[in-house]
VOPAGU-2260 file (C-alpha; in pm, 1 decimal, decimal comma):
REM VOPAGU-2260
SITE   aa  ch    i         X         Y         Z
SITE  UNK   A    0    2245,9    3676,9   12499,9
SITE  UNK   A    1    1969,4    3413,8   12524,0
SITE  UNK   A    2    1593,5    3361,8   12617,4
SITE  UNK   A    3    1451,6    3442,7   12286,8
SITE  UNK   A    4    1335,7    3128,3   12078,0
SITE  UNK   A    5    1465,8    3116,3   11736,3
SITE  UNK   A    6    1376,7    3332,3   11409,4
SITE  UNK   A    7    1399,7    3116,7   11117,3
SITE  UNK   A    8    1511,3    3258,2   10779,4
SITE  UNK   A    9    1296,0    3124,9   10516,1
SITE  UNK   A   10    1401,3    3378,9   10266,9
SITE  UNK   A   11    1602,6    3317,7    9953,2
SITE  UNK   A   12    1991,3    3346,0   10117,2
SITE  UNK   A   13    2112,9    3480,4    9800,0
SITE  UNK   A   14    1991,0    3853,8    9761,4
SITE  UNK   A   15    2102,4    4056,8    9414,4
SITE  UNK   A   16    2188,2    4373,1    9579,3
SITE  UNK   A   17    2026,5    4729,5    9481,0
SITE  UNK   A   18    1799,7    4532,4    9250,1
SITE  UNK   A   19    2058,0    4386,7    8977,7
SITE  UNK   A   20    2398,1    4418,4    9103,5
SITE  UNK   A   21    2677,7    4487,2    8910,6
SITE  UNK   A   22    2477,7    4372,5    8580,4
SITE  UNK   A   23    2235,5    4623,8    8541,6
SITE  UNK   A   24    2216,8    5031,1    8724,3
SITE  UNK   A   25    2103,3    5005,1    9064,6
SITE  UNK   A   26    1814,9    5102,8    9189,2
SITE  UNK   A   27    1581,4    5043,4    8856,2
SITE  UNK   A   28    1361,4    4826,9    8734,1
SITE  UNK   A   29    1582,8    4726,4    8446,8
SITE  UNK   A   30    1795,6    4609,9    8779,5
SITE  UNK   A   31    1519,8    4385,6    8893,7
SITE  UNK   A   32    1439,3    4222,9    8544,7
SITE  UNK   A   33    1821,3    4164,1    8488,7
SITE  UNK   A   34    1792,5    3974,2    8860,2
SITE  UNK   A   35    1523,5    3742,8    8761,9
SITE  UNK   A   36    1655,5    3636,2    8424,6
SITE  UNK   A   37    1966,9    3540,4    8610,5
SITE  UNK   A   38    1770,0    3349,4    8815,4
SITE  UNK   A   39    1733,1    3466,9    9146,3
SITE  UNK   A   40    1454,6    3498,2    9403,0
SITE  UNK   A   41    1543,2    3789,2    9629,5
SITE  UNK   A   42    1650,5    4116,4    9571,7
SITE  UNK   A   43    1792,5    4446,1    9802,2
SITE  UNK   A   44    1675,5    4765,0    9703,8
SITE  UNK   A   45    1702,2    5113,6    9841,4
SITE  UNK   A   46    1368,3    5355,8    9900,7
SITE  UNK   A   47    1377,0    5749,2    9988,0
SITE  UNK   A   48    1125,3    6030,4    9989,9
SITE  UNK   A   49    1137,7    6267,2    9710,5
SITE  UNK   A   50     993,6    6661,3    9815,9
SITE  UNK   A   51     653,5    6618,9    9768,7
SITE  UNK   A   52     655,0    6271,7    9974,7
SITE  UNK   A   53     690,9    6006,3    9674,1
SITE  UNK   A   54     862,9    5689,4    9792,5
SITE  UNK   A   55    1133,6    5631,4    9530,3
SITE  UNK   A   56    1470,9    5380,4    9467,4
SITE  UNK   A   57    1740,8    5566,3    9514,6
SITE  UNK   A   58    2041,3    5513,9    9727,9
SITE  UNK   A   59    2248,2    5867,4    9736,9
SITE  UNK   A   60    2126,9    6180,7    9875,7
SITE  UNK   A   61    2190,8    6340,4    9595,9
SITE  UNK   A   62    2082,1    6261,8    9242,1
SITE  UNK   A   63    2431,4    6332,8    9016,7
SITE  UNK   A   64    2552,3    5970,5    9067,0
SITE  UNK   A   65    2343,2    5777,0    8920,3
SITE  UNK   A   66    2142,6    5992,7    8692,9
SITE  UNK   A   67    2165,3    6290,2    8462,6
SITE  UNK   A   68    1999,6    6510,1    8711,6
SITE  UNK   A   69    2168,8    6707,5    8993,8
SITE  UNK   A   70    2180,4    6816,0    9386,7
SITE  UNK   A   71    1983,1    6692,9    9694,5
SITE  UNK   A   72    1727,6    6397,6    9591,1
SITE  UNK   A   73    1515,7    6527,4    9888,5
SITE  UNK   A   74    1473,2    6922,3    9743,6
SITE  UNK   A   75    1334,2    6759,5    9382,5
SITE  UNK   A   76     972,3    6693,7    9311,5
SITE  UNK   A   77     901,0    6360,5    9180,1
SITE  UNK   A   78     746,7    6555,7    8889,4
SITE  UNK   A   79    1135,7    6672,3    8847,0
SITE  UNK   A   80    1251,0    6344,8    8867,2
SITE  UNK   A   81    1013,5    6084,2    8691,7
SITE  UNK   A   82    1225,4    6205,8    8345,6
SITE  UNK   A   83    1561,0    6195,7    8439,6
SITE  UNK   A   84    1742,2    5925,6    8299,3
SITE  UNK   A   85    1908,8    5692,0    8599,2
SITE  UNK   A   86    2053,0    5362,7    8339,2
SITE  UNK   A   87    2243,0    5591,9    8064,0
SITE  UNK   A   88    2562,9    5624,6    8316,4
SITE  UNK   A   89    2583,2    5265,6    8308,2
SITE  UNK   A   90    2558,6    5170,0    7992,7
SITE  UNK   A   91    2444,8    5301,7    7671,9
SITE  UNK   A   92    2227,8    5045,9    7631,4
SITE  UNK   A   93    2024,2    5126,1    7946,8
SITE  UNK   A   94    1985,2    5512,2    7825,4
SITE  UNK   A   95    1626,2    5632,2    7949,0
SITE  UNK   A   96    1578,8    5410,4    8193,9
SITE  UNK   A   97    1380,3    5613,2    8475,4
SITE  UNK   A   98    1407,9    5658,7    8824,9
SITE  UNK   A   99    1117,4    5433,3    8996,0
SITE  UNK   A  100     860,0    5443,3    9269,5
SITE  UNK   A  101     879,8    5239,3    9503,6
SITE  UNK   A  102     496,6    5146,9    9435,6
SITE  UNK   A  103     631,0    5036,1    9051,4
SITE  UNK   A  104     920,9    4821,8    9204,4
SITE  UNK   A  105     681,6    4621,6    9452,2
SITE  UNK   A  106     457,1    4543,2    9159,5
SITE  UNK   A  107     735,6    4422,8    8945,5
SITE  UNK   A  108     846,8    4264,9    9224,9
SITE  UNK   A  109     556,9    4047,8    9253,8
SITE  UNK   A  110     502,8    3985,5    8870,2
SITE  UNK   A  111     865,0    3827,9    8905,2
SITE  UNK   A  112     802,8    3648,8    9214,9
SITE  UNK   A  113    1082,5    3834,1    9351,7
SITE  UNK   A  114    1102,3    3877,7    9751,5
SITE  UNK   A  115    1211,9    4202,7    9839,8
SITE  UNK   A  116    1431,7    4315,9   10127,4
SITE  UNK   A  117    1354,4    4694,1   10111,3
SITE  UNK   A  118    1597,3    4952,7   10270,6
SITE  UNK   A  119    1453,7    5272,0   10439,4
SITE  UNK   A  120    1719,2    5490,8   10327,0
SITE  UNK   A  121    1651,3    5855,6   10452,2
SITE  UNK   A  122    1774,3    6166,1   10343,3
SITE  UNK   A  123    1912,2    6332,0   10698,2
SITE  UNK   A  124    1602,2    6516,2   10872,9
SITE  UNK   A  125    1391,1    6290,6   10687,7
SITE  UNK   A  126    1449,3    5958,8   10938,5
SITE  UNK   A  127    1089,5    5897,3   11052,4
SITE  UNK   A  128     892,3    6088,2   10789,1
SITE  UNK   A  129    1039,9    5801,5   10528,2
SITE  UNK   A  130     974,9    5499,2   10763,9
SITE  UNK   A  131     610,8    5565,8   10789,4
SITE  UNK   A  132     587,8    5612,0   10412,4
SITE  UNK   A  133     778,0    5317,2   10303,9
SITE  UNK   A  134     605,3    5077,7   10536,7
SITE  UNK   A  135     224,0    5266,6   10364,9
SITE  UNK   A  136     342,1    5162,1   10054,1
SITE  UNK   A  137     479,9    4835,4   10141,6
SITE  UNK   A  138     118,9    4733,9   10267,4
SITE  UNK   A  139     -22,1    4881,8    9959,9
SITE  UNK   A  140     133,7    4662,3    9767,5
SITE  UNK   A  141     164,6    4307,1    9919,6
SITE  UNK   A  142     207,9    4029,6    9701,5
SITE  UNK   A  143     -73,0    3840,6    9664,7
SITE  UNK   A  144     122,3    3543,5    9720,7
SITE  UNK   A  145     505,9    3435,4    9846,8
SITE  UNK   A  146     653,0    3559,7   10176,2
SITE  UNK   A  147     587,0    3941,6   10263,6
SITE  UNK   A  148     874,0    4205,6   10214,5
SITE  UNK   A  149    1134,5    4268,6   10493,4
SITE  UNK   A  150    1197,3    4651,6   10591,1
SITE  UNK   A  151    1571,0    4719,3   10722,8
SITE  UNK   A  152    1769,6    5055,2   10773,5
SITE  UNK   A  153    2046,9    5220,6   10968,2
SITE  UNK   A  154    1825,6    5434,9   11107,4
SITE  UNK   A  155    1633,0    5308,7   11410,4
SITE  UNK   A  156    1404,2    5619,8   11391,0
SITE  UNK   A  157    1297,0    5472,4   11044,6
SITE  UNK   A  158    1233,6    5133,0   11172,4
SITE  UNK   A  159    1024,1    5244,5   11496,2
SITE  UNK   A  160     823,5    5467,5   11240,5
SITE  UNK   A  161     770,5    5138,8   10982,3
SITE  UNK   A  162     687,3    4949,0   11304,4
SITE  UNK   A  163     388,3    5143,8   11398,6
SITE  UNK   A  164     240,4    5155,1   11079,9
SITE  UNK   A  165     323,5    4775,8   11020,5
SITE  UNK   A  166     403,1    4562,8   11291,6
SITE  UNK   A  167     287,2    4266,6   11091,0
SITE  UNK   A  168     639,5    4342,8   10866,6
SITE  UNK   A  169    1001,8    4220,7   10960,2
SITE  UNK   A  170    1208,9    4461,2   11019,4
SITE  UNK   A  171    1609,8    4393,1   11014,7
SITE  UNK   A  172    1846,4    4685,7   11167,7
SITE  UNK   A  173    2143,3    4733,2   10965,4
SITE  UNK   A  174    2511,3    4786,5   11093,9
SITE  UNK   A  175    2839,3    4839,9   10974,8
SITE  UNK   A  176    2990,3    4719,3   11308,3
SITE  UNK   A  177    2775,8    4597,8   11574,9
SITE  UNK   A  178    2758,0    4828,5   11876,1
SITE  UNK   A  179    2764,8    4700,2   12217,6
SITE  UNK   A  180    2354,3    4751,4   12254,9
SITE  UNK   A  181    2270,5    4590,3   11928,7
SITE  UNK   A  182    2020,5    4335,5   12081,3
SITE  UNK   A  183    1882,9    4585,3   12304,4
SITE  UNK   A  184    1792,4    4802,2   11993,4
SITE  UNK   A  185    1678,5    4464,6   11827,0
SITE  UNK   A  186    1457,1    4422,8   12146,2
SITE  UNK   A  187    1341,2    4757,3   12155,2
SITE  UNK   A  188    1261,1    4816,7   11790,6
SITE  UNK   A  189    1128,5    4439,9   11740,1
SITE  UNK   A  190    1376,3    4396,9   11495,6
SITE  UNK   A  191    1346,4    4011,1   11329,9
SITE  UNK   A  192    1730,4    4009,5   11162,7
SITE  UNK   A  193    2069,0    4188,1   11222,9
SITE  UNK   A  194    2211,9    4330,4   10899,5
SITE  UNK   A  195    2592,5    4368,5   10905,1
SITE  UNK   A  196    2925,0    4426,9   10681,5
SITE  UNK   A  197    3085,4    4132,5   10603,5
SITE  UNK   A  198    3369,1    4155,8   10779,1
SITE  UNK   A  199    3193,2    4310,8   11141,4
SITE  UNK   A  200    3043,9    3909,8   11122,2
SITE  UNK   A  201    3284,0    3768,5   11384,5
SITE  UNK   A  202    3262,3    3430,5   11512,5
SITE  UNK   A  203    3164,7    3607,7   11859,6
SITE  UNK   A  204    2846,4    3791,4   11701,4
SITE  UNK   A  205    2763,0    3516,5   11486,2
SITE  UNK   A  206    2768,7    3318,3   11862,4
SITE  UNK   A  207    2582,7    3595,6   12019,8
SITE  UNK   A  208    2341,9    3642,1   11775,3
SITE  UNK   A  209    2230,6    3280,2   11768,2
SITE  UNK   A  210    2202,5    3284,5   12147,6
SITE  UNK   A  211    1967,9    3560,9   12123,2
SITE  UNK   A  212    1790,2    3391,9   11806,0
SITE  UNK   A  213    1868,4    3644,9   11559,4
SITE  UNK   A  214    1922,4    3553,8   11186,8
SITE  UNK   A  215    2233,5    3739,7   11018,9
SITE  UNK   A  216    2250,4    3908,2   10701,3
SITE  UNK   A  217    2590,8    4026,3   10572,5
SITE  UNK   A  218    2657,8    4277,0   10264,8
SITE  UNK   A  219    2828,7    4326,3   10031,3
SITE  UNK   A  220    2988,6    3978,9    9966,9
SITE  UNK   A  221    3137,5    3957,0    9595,0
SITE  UNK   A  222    3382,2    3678,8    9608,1
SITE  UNK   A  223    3257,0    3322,4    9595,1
SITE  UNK   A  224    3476,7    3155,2    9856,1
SITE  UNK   A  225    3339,8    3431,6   10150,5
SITE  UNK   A  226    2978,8    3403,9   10036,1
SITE  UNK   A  227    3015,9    3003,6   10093,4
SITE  UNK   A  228    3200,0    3048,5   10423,2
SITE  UNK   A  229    2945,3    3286,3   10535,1
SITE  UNK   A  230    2684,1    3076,3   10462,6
SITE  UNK   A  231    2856,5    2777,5   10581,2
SITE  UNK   A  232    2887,2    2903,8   10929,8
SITE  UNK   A  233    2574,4    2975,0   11022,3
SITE  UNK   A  234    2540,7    3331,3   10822,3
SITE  UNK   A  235    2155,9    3337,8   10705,4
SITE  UNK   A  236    2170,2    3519,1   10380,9
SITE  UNK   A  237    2425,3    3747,2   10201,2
SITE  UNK   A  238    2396,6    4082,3    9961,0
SITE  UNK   A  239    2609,4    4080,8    9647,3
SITE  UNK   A  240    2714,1    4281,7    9377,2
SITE  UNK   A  241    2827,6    3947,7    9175,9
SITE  UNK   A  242    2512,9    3800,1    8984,8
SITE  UNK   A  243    2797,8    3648,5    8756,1
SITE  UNK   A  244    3020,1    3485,5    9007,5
SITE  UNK   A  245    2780,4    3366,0    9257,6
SITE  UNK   A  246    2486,5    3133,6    9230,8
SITE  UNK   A  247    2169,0    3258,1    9376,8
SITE  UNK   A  248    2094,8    2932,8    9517,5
C-alpha cells in the first residue's frame, strides 16, 4: 500500500447526510434548505433513474417509504412521480413536499453554496445506465463557483460509467467493509476517496489507506464523541444524521 502521492480533502468534513438529516425528510429540497440554515457547507444525497431516464433523489428502490406513492421507483414515470408527496411522512408540516430531480437539487445546491457529495444509487439492472446519467447531469449543472461535486456508489459499474462521461469528477467507492482488493478497485476505477461504515474504519485501513494516499469518508456517525475521534485520527470527513448534536465545522 504505497507509491501514490497524497489526495488532499479540501471538502467541508462535516456532510448533512441525505440532504438534511434527521431534521428535515431525506432526499428533498426542504432537506437541503434545513442543512444550510443550520449552517453547514456539504451535503450527501442519493440520485436514481426513474422509467423514462429522469435522474431523481431517492434512496429506496421502491417509493412506499418515503412517499405516498407505491412499488418499484424504477417502473414509475417521472410524470407519475413529480406529484407524489415525499415530506408528509415526516412531518405534517412538510406535507407536499415533492420528490426532486437531481437537476433541481444541483441548482439549489449552488444557490446555497452547498458542496454536494452525490450517490449513484441504482435500482438493480440499472448499475451503468444511472452512472452515465448522473455524471450528464452533474456536468450540466456545475456550480459556477466553489469546488465541483464528488460522485460515489457501491456499485463500481456506476462509477466506471460516471468516469467515462466525466473523468474531470471525483469519484469515491463506497463500502460497508473493505474487501481485500479495495485499492485495486480504487486503482482501477480512478477512485479519489474510500467511503466506509464507521465501524469497518480500523486503525489498519485508516494505515493502509494513507499509505496508498486515499482520503476516508465514514457514514453514518451520529454521536459526537465518534465523529471527533474519527476526525481526530486521521478520518477525512464524516456523514451524519445529527445536524443537532454535531457541529458542521
Amino acid at each position: 500500500m504505497s507509491g501514490n502521492p497524497p489526495r488532499r480533502w479540501t471538502f467541508p468534513r462535516v456532510l448533512a447526510h441525505r440532504g438534511g438529516g434527521s431534521l428535515a425528510p431525506e432526499n428533498t429540497l426542504a432537506g437541503l434548505q434545513t442543512a444550510a440554515e443550520q449552517g453547514f457547507r456539504g451535503v450527501e444525497f442519493d440520485a436514481k433513474l426513474t422509467r423514462d431516464g429522469v435522474a431523481i433523489l431517492m434512496h429506496d428502490d421502491t417509493l412506499d417509504r418515503t412517499t405516498n406513492g407505491a412499488g418499484p421507483t424504477a417502473q414509475a414515470d417521472w410524470a407519475a412521480l413529480e406529484h407524489l408527496d415525499a415530506g408528509g411522512r415526516y412531518a405534517p408540516r412538510f406535507r407536499g413536499e415533492p420528490i426532486p430531480t437531481l437537476a433541481a437539487a444541483l441548482k439549489l445546491c449552488a444557490q446555497l453554496r452547498l458542496w454536494a457529495n452525490v450517490e449513484i444509487k441504482p435500482c438493480p439492472g440499472r448499475e451503468s445506465e444511472t452512472g452515465t446519467a448522473v455524471a450528464h447531469q452533474v456536468l450540466e449543472h456545475l456550480p459556477r463557483a466553489g469546488a465541483l461535486p464528488l460522485l460515489s456508489s457501491f456499485s463500481p459499474a456506476a462509477l466506471e460509467a460516471a468516469r467515462d462521461v466525466a473523468p474531470q469528477l471525483l469519484r469515491g467507492l463506497l463500502v460497508e467493509r473493505a474487501p481485500d482488493d479495495w485499492c485495486e478497485q480504487m486503482q482501477r476505477l480512478g477512485c479519489f476517496s474510500l467511503h466506509c461504515e464507521q465501524r469497518a474504519a480500523t486503525a489498519a485501513l485508516r494505515r493502509d489507506a494513507a499509505a496508498a494516499g486515499y482520503p476516508m469518508l465514514c457514514y453514518t456517525v451520529n454521536r459526537p464523541g465518534v465523529a471527533r475521534r474519527l476526525l481526530s485520527l486521521g478520518v477525512s470527513a464524516i456523514v451524519t444524521d445529527r445536524l443537532d448534536l454535531i457541529a458542521p465545522a
